[in-house]
N, C-alpha and C positions, 0 to 999 in steps of 0.2 A: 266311308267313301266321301262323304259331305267335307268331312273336312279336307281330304286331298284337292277337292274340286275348288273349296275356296281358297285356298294358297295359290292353286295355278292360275285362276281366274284375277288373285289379287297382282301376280305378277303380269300379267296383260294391261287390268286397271294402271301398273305403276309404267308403265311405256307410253300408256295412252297418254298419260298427264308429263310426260316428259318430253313429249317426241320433238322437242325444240333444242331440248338440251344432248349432250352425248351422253350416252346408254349404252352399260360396259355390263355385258352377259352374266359378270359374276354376280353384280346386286341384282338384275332380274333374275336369275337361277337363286337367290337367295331370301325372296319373296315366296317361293314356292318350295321350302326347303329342301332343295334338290342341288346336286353339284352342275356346273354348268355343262358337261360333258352333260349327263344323262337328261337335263331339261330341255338340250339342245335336240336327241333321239326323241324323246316324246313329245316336242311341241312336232316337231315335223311328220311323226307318225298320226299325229291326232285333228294337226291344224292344214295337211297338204304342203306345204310352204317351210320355209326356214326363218326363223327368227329373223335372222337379217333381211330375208325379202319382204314377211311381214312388217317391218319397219318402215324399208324403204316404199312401199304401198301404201301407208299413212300418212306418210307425211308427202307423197305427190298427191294424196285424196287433199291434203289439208290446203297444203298450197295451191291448189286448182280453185278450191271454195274459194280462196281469198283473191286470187287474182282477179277472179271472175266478178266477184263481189265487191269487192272494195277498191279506192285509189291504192293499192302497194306497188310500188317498183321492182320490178324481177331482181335488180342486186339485191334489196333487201328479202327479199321473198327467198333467193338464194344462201346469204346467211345465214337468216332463221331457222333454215331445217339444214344445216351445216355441208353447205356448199362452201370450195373456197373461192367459187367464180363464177358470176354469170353460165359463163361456157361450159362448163362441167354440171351446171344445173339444168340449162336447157336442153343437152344431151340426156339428161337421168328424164328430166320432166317428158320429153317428146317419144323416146324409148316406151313411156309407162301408157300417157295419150294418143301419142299418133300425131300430134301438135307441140307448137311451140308456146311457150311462156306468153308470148305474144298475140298469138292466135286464141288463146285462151281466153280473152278479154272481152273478143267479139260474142256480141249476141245469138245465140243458141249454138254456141260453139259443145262439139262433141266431146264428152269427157267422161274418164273411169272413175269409176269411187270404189273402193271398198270400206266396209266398215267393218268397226270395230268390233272381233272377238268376244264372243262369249260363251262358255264352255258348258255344257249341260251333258252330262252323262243320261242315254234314255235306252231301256231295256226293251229290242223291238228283236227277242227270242230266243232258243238257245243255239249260240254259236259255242261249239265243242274244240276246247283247247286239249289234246293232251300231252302232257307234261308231267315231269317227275321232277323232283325236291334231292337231288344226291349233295355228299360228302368227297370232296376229292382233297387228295394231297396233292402240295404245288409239284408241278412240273416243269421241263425245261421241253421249251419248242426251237426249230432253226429253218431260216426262213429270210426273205428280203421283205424290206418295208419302205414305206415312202408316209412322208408325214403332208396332212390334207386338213385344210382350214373345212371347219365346221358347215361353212355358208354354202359350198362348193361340192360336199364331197360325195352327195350322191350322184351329179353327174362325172368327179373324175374316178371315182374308186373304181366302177367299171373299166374304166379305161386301161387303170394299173392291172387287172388280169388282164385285162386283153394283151398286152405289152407282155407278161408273164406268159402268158400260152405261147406267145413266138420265139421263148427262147425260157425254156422251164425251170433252167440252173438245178438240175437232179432233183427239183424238189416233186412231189404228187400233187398240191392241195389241198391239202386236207383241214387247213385251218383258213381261217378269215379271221382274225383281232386287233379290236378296237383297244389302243391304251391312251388315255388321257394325256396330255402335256403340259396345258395350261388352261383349260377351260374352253380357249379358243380355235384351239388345234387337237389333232391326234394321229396317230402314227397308226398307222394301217400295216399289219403285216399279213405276207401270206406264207404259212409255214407248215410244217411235219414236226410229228414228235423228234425230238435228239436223240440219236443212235450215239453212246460217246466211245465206241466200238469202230462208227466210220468218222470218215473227214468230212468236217465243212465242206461245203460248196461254194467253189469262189462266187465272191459277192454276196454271201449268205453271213450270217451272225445268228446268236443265240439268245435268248430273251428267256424269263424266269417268270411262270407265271402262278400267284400265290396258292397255299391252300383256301380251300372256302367252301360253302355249301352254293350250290350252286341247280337255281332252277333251270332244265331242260327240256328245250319245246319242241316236238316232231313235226316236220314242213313234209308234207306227202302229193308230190306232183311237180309239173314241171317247173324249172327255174327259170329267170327269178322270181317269178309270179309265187312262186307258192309257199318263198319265204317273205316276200315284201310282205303277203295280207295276210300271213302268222305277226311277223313282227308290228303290222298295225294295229291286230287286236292285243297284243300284250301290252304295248303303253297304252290304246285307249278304253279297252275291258278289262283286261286281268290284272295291272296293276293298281289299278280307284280301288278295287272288290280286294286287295289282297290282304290278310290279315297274319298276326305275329313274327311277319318277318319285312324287314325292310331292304333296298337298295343297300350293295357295298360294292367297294373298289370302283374307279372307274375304267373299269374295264367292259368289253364286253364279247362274245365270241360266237362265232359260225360254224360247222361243222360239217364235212362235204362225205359225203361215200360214193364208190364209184358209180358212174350210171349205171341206172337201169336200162335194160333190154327197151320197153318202154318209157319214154319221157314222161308219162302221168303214175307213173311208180318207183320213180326216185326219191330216196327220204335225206332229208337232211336237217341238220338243228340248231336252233339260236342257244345259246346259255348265257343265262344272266346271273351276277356272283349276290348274294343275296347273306343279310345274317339274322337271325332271333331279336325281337325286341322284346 
């Protein structure tokens, strides 16, 4: 576990000491040997925040100190933590305090800090995961997708079912998956196994998803609640503790069955594609 904590911890350290310069997800994902897709799901399950909002919080903590503190001029204050303007800086800065660049300066002027990140994993009892370790051969799912920047995509992916629930395109639901595209983005689809029996659904496509072993987690209760704080404990418990098998693809996937009669006895599952080391 020690050692997972120190890679993700190192890649924190490597933003701290950067946050002047531009910080491109793949070398911090690459600190913590993890693909930037899956370091992006587990900073946010573990840290509350998104990489990118944690950044941009550092660096309006760092520029406050300095304004406040020192002769610097807001253009240059703006640069340094890569503004291309005044105006787009004091907008991000005022957003963050509630003040301007300017206001900042005055004596005992009101200001946000956060600090800086540091990750301690601490065992305070037993929180019960269950989950099983299967083998599946690849399959073919068919479904609509929409592709959602990393920073962003816990408030829009909701919004993409909701758009799907008012006009369903023949499909059930029954899938949610996550596929990587560049580190920075990912394609969200929502989809059904392929029947190659029936027809497409217009506006629907088919996607190929691999063989793999694949760890799967049972969310028991209502949604979303009861998958969001399954899926917080698997990146911030069950992953640090897990041993002979590592992260693979980056992919990742949800699994819907129909409601239950009651909303506190709906089950549904994350799976995450996993290999032997």
């Amino acid at each position: 576990m020690q050692g997972w904590i120190d890679g993700f911890q190192e890649s924190i350290d490597y933003m701290e000491q950067n946050l002047t310069e531009e910080l491109d997800i793949a070398d911090i994902a690459a600190k913590a040997a993890l693909s930037p897709f899956y370091y992006q799901r587990i900073f946010g399950a573990m840290c509350g925040m998104t990489v990118g909002e944690y950044i941009r919080a550092r660096r309006m903590t760092q520029a406050a100190q300095e304004l406040a503190g020192a002769d610097v001029k807001v253009i240059d204050a703006a640069l340094r933590y890569g503004y291309d303007s005044p105006d787009s800086f004091a907008k991000a800065f005022q957003r963050f305090h509630g003040i301007t660049p300017s206001q900042a300066r005055e004596t005992g002027a009101p200001l946000r800090s956060l600090a800086p990140l540091h990750i301690k994993i601490t065992l305070e009892g037993g929180n019960m995961l269950d989950y099983r370790i299967v083998e599946k051969a690849s399959f073919t799912v068919v479904g609509i997708k929409k592709r959602f920047n990393s920073g962003t995509s816990y408030q829009e992916v909701p919004k993409f079912w909701s758009e799907w629930a008012s006009d369903m395109k023949g499909l059930r639901g029954m899938f949610g998956i996550c596929l990587d595209m560049n580190g920075r983005e990912f394609d969200y689809w929502i989809a059904d196994l392929y029947d190659p029996m029936k027809d497409i659904p217009e506006g629907c496509e088919t996607c190929q998803i691999p063989a793999s072993l694949w760890a799967v987690f049972m969310c028991r209760g209502e949604l979303p609640e009861s998958m969001q704080s399954v899926n917080t404990k698997i990146w911030s418990e069950w992953l640090p503790s897990l041993k002979g098998y590592e992260l693979a693809g980056n992919y990742s996937m949800e699994v819907y069955t129909p409601p239950a009669e009651k909303p506190e006895d709906t089950v549904s599952y994350i799976c995450v594609p996993l290999k032997k080391i």
